[in-house]
C-alpha positions as CSV (number, residue, x, y, z in Angstrom):
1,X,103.9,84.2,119.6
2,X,104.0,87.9,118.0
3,X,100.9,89.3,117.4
4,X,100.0,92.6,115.9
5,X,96.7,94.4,116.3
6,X,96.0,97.0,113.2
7,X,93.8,99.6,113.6
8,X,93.2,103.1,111.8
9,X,92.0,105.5,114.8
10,X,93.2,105.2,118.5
11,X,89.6,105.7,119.1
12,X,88.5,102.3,117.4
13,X,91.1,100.3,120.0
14,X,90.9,102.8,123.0
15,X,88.8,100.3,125.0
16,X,91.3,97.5,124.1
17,X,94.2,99.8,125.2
18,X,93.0,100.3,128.5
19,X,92.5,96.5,129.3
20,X,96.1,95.7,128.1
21,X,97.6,98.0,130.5
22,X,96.1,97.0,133.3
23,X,96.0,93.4,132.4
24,X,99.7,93.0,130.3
25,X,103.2,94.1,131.2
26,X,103.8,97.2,128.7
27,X,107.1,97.5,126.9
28,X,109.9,99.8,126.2
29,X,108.2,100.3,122.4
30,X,105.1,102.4,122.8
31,X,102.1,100.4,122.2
32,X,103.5,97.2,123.4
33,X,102.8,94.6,125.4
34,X,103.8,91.6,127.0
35,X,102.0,88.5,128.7
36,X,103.7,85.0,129.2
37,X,104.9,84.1,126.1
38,X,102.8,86.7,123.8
39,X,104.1,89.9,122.7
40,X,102.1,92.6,121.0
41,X,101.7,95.8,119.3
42,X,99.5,98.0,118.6
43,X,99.4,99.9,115.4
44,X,97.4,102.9,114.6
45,X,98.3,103.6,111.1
46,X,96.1,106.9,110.2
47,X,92.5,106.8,108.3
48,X,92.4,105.7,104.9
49,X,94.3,102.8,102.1
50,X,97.3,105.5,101.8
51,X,98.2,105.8,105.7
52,X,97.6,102.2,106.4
53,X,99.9,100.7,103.5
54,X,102.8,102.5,104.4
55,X,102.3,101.7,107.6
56,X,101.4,98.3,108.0
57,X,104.2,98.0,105.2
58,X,106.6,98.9,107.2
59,X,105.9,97.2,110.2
60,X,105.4,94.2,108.1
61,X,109.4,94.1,106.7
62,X,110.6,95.4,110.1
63,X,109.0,93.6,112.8
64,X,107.3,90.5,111.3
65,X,104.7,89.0,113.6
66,X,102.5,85.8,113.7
67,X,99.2,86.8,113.2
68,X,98.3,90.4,111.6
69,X,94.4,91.7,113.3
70,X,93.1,94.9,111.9
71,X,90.2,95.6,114.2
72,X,88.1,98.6,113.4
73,X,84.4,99.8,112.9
74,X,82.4,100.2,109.4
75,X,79.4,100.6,107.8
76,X,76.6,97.8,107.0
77,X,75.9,98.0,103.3
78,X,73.6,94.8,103.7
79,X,70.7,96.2,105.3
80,X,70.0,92.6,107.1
81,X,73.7,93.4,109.6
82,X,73.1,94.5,112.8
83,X,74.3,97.4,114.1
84,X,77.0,96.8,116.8
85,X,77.1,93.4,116.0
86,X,81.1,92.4,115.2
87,X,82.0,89.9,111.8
88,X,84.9,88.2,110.5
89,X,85.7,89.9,107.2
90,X,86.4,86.8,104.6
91,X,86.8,88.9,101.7
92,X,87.3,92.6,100.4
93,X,86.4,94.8,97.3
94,X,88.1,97.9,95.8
95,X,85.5,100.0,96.3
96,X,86.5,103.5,94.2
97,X,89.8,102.7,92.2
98,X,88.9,103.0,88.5
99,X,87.4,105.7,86.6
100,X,83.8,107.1,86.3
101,X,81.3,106.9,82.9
102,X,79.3,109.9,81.9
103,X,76.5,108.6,83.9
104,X,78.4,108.6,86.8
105,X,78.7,104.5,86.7
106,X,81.9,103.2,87.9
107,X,84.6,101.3,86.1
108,X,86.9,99.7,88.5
109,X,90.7,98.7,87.8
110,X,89.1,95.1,86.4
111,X,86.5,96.8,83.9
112,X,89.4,98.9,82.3
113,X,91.4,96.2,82.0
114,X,94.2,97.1,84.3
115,X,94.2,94.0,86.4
116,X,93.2,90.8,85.7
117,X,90.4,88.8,87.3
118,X,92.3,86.1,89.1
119,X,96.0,88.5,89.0
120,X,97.6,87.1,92.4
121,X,96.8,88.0,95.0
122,X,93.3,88.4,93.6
123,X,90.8,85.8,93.3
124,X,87.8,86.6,91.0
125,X,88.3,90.4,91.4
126,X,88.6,89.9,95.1
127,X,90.9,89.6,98.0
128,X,90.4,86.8,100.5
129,X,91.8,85.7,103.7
130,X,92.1,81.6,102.8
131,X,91.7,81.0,106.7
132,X,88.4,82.9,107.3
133,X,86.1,80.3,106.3
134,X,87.9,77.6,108.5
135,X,86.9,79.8,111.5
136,X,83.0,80.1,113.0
137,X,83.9,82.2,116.2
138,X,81.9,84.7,113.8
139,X,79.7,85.2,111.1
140,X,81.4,86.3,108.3
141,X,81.1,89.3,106.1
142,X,82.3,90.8,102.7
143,X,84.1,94.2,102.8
144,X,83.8,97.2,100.7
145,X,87.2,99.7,100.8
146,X,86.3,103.2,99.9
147,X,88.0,106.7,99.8
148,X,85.0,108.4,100.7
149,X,82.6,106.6,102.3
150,X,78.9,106.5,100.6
151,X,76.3,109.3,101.5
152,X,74.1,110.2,99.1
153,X,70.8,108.2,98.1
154,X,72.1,107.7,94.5
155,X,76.0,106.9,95.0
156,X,74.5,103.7,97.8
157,X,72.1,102.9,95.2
158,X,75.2,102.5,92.6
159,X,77.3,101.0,94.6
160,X,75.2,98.2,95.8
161,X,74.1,97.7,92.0
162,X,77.5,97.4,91.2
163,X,79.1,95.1,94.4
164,X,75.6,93.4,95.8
165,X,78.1,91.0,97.7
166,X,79.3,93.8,99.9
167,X,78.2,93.5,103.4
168,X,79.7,96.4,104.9
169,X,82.1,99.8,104.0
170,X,85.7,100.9,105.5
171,X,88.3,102.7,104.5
172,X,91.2,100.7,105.3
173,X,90.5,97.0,104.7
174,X,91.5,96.4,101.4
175,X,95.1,97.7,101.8
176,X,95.2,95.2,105.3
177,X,94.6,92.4,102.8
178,X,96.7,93.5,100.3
179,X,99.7,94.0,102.2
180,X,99.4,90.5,104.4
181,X,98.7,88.3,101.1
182,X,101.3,89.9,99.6
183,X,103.9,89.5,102.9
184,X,102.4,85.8,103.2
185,X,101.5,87.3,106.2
186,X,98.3,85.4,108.2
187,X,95.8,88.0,109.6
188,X,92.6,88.6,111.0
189,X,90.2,91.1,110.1
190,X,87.2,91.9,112.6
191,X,85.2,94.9,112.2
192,X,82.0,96.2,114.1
193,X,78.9,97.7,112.5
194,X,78.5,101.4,113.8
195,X,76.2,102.9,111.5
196,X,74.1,101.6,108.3
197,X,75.2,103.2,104.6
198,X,72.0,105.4,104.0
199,X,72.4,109.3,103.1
200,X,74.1,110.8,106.1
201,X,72.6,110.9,109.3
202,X,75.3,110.7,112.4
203,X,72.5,110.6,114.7
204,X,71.7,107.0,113.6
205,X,75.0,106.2,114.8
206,X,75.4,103.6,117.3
207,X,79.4,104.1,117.6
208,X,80.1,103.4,121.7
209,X,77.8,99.8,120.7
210,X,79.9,99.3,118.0
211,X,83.4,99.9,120.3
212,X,82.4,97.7,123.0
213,X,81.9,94.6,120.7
214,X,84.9,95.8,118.8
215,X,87.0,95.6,122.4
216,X,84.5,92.5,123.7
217,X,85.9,90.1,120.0
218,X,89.4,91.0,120.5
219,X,89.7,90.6,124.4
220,X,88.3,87.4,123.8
221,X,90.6,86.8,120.7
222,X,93.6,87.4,122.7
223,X,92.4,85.4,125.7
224,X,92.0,82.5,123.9
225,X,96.1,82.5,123.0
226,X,96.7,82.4,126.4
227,X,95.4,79.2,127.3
């Protein structure tokens, strides 16, 4: 079995890293790994939609694996998600794609009219992974992709008004779900809640939480392929 871990930062997997090299045989290809019949490796494809399409594009014509999981940290835009706590993201949202009103109101791609609703693979303006909701090894969580992640008072306020489904903000999850639907690819998407979307305050952040249940959900992930 293949298996490809996705992730923007080094940072966000360095704890991950560090257990597959003392736990798996490392290969000749920097970044991966071998254990019994499991091969991996590990992507780090830069921060942002841009860096992580062409990326994970690539490595998605060249090297083809089983399972695609983008692991990474984010932002709780539902105030009732836990910081630290890790979810299965089921679904994600174009965040900031569109063009903006005179009051500063969004219009996204489906507003203008420059995608269709239900335009494969979208479902109801969404993207979804059609496996998440078979699995319960989390709870589940909606995903918000932005450019530049929320920081003012009144942008949150917007966007929440606009997307009240969104649980939580990245930068890179809607171009992981893009890419795999389109490759047929089956993926994973886990991320871990390091900070909550409120007007910026970095000394609210609970990042080194948010890594160790990042690195806790995917050890256990790939530990349960090897049984």
């Amino acid at each position: 079995m293949k298996l490809l871990i996705v992730a923007a930062t080094e940072l966000e997997i360095s704890p991950l890293l560090q257990w597959l090299y003392k736990n798996w045989e490392p290969q000749r290809r920097a970044g991966s790994f071998k254990q019994g019949q499991l091969e991996l490796h590990c992507l780090i494809t830069g921060v942002g939609s841009m860096h992580t399409a062409h990326a994970l594009g690539q490595e998605l014509l060249l090297n083809p694996p089983d399972l695609a999981i983008n692991l990474g940290v984010a932002g709780a835009l539902n105030p009732d998600l836990v910081l630290g706590q890790l979810y299965h993201v089921r679904a994600e949202i174009l965040g900031d794609l569109g063009a903006e009103e005179k009051d500063g109101r969004l219009l996204d791609l489906f507003d203008l009219g420059l995608l269709e609703p239900s335009n494969p693979p979208y479902i109801n303006k969404r993207l979804y992974n059609p496996q998440a909701d078979e699995s319960e090894f989390l709870p589940l969580a909606t995903g918000l992709t932005v450019n530049k992640a929320h920081g003012s008072a009144h942008s949150i306020e917007q966007i929440r008004a606009k997307y009240p489904e969104a649980d939580l903000e990245s930068m890179e999850g809607a171009a992981f779900f893009f890419a795999c639907l389109q490759a047929k690819q089956p993926f994973v998407a886990l991320r871990s809640i390091s900070n909550y979307v409120e007007p910026r305050n970095r000394a609210g952040w609970q990042m080194e939480k948010a890594l160790d249940s990042l690195f806790e959900g995917a050890k256990g992930l790939l530990e349960s392929f090897s049984k």
